[in-house]
C-alpha positions, 0 to 999 in steps of 0.5 A: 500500500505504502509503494501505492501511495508514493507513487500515486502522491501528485499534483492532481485536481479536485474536479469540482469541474470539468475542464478544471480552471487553469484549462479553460478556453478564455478567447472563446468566452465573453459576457454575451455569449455567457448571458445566451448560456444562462438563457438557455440553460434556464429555459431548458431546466428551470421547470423540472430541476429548478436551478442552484444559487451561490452565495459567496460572502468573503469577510473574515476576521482574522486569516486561517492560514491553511485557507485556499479560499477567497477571502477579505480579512477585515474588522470593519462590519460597515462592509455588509450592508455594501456588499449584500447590495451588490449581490442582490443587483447581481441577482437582478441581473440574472433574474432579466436573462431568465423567462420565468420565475426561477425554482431554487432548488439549492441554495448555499451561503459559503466563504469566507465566513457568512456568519461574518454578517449580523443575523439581521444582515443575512435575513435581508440578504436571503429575503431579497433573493427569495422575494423573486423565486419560488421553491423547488418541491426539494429545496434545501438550504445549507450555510457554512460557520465559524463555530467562534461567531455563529451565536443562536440569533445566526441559527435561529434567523437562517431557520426561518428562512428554510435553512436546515443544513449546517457546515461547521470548519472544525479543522482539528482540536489540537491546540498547537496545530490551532494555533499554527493554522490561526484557526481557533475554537474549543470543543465547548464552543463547537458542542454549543453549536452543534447542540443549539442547531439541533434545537433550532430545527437543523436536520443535517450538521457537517464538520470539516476535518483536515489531515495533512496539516502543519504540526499534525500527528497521530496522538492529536488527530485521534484525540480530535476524531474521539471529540467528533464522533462523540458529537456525532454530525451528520455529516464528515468531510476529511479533506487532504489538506491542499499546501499551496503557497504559491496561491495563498501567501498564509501558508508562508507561515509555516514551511515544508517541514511542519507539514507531516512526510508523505508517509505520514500523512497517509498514516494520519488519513488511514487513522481518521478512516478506521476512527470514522468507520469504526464510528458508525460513518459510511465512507461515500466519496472523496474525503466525505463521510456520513451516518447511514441516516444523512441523505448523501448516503442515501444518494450513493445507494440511489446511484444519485449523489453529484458534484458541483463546485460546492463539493458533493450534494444529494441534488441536481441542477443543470444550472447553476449561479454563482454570486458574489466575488470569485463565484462560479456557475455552471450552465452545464455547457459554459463555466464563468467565474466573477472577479475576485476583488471585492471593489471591482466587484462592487463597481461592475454590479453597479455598473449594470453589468455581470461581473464575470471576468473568466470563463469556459465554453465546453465543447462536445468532447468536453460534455463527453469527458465531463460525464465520465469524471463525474460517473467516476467521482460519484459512482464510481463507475462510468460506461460508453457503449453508446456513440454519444458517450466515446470520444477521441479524448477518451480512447486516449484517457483510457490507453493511460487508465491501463496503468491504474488497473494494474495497480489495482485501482480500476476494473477495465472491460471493453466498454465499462470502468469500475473503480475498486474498493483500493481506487476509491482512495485515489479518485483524483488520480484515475479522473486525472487519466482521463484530463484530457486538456491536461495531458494536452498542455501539461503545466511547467509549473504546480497547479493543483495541490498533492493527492493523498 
C-alpha cells in the first residue's frame, strides 16, 4: 500500500469541474455569449430541476492560514450592508436573462465566513433573493460557520428562512496545530453549536476535518476524531489538506517541514478512516463521510449523489449561479467565474453589468469527458457503449487508465470502468487519466495541490 501511495502522491485536481480552471478556453468566452448560456440553460431546466444559487460572502476576521479560499480579512462590519447590495443587483441581473420565475432548488451561503454578517444582515440578504423565486418541491438550504461567531440569533434567523443544513470548519482540536493554522475554537464552543442547531430545527450538521496539516500527528488527530464522533454530525468531510503557497501567501507561515512526510500523512488519513468507520460513518466519496441516516448516503445507494463546485450534494441542477466575488456557475455547457476583488466587484454590479471576468465554453468532447469524471467521482463507475458517450479524448484517457488497473485501482472491460474498493482512495488520480486538456498542455509549473 505504502509503494501505492508514493507513487500515486501528485499534483492532481479536485474536479469540482470539468475542464478544471487553469484549462479553460478564455478567447472563446465573453459576457454575451455567457448571458445566451444562462438563457438557455434556464429555459431548458428551470421547470423540472429548478436551478442552484451561490452565495459567496468573503469577510473574515482574522486569516486561517491553511485557507485556499477567497477571502477579505477585515474588522470593519460597515462592509455588509455594501456588499449584500451588490449581490442582490447581481441577482437582478440574472433574474432579466431568465423567462420565468426561477425554482431554487439549492441554495448555499459559503466563504469566507457568512456568519461574518449580523443575523439581521443575512435575513435581508436571503429575503431579497427569495422575494423573486419560488421553491423547488426539494429545496434545501445549507450555510457554512465559524463555530467562534455563529451565536443562536445566526441559527435561529437562517431557520426561518428554510435553512436546515449546517457546515461547521472544525479543522482539528489540537491546540498547537490551532494555533499554527490561526484557526481557533474549543470543543465547548463547537458542542454549543452543534447542540443549539439541533434545537433550532437543523436536520443535517457537517464538520470539516483536515489531515495533512502543519504540526499534525497521530496522538492529536485521534484525540480530535474521539471529540467528533462523540458529537456525532451528520455529516464528515476529511479533506487532504491542499499546501499551496504559491496561491495563498498564509501558508508562508509555516514551511515544508511542519507539514507531516508523505508517509505520514497517509498514516494520519488511514487513522481518521478506521476512527470514522469504526464510528458508525459510511465512507461515500472523496474525503466525505456520513451516518447511514444523512441523505448523501442515501444518494450513493440511489446511484444519485453529484458534484458541483460546492463539493458533493444529494441534488441536481443543470444550472447553476454563482454570486458574489470569485463565484462560479455552471450552465452545464459554459463555466464563468466573477472577479475576485471585492471593489471591482462592487463597481461592475453597479455598473449594470455581470461581473464575470473568466470563463469556459465546453465543447462536445468536453460534455463527453465531463460525464465520465463525474460517473467516476460519484459512482464510481462510468460506461460508453453508446456513440454519444466515446470520444477521441477518451480512447486516449483510457490507453493511460491501463496503468491504474494494474495497480489495482480500476476494473477495465471493453466498454465499462469500475473503480475498486483500493481506487476509491485515489479518485483524483484515475479522473486525472482521463484530463484530457491536461495531458494536452501539461503545466511547467504546480497547479493543483498533492493527492493523498
Amino acid at each position: 500500500m505504502e509503494s501505492i501511495v508514493s507513487k500515486y502522491h501528485v499534483a492532481a485536481p479536485r474536479y469540482t469541474s470539468y475542464p478544471t480552471v487553469p484549462y479553460w478556453n478564455l478567447t472563446d468566452f465573453n459576457a454575451e455569449n455567457w448571458a445566451k448560456a444562462v438563457a438557455q440553460s434556464f429555459k431548458e431546466s428551470n421547470d423540472s430541476d429548478g436551478i442552484s444559487v451561490y452565495i459567496h460572502l468573503p469577510f473574515c476576521e482574522s486569516l486561517c492560514t491553511y485557507c485556499g479560499c477567497n477571502t477579505r480579512i477585515t474588522k470593519n462590519h460597515q462592509v455588509e450592508e455594501p456588499y449584500i447590495a451588490a449581490v442582490l443587483k447581481e441577482w437582478q441581473l440574472y433574474l432579466n436573462l431568465f423567462v420565468s420565475r426561477p425554482k431554487i432548488k439549492e441554495l448555499h451561503l459559503g466563504g469566507g465566513t457568512p456568519t461574518f454578517f449580523s443575523a439581521e444582515n443575512l435575513q435581508i440578504l436571503i429575503e431579497g433573493i427569495l422575494q423573486y423565486a419560488d421553491l423547488h418541491e426539494d429545496a434545501e438550504f445549507s450555510f457554512e460557520a465559524h463555530p467562534g461567531n455563529t451565536n443562536p440569533e445566526h441559527l435561529s434567523t437562517l431557520n426561518k428562512l428554510g435553512f436546515r443544513r449546517l457546515s461547521l470548519g472544525i479543522q482539528d482540536f489540537d491546540p498547537t496545530v490551532q494555533l499554527i493554522i490561526n484557526r481557533i475554537q474549543s470543543y465547548e464552543q463547537v458542542e454549543e453549536v452543534t447542540l443549539k442547531a439541533r434545537e433550532s430545527g437543523y436536520t443535517s450538521i457537517n464538520y470539516d476535518l483536515i489531515y495533512g496539516l502543519p504540526k499534525q500527528n497521530p496522538a492529536g488527530l485521534s484525540d480530535t476524531l474521539d471529540a467528533v464522533v462523540k458529537l456525532r454530525p451528520d455529516r464528515i468531510a476529511f479533506y487532504s489538506y491542499a499546501h499551496v503557497p504559491w496561491v495563498k501567501p498564509g501558508q508562508r507561515r509555516y514551511t515544508e517541514a511542519d507539514l507531516p512526510s508523505p508517509k505520514m500523512k497517509q498514516e494520519l488519513y488511514e487513522l481518521g478512516r478506521k476512527k470514522l468507520k469504526d464510528g458508525g460513518y459510511i465512507d461515500v466519496g472523496m474525503d466525505h463521510f456520513t451516518l447511514a441516516t444523512d441523505s448523501l448516503y442515501g444518494a450513493e445507494i440511489k446511484g444519485n449523489l453529484h458534484r458541483n463546485f460546492m463539493g458533493y450534494t444529494h441534488q441536481y441542477s443543470r444550472l447553476m449561479v454563482g454570486l458574489g466575488v470569485s463565484s462560479i456557475s455552471d450552465t452545464w455547457s459554459a463555466f464563468a467565474q466573477n472577479v475576485k476583488k471585492v471593489e471591482d466587484y462592487i463597481r461592475i454590479v453597479n455598473e449594470g453589468e455581470l461581473p464575470v471576468f473568466k470563463g469556459h465554453l465546453l465543447t462536445e468532447e468536453d460534455l463527453v469527458i465531463r460525464k465520465h469524471i463525474l460517473n467516476i467521482m460519484c459512482r464510481g463507475y462510468t460506461s460508453w457503449s453508446r456513440a454519444e458517450e466515446q470520444s477521441a479524448a477518451l480512447s486516449e484517457g483510457l490507453k493511460r487508465m491501463r496503468w491504474l488497473a494494474l495497480d489495482g485501482l480500476v476494473l477495465l472491460s471493453e466498454e465499462n470502468l469500475r473503480v475498486t474498493p483500493l481506487g476509491k482512495r485515489f479518485l483524483r488520480n484515475i479522473c486525472m487519466a482521463l484530463d484530457a486538456r491536461l495531458w494536452a498542455n501539461q503545466p511547467t509549473t504546480q497547479l493543483f495541490s498533492l493527492t493523498g
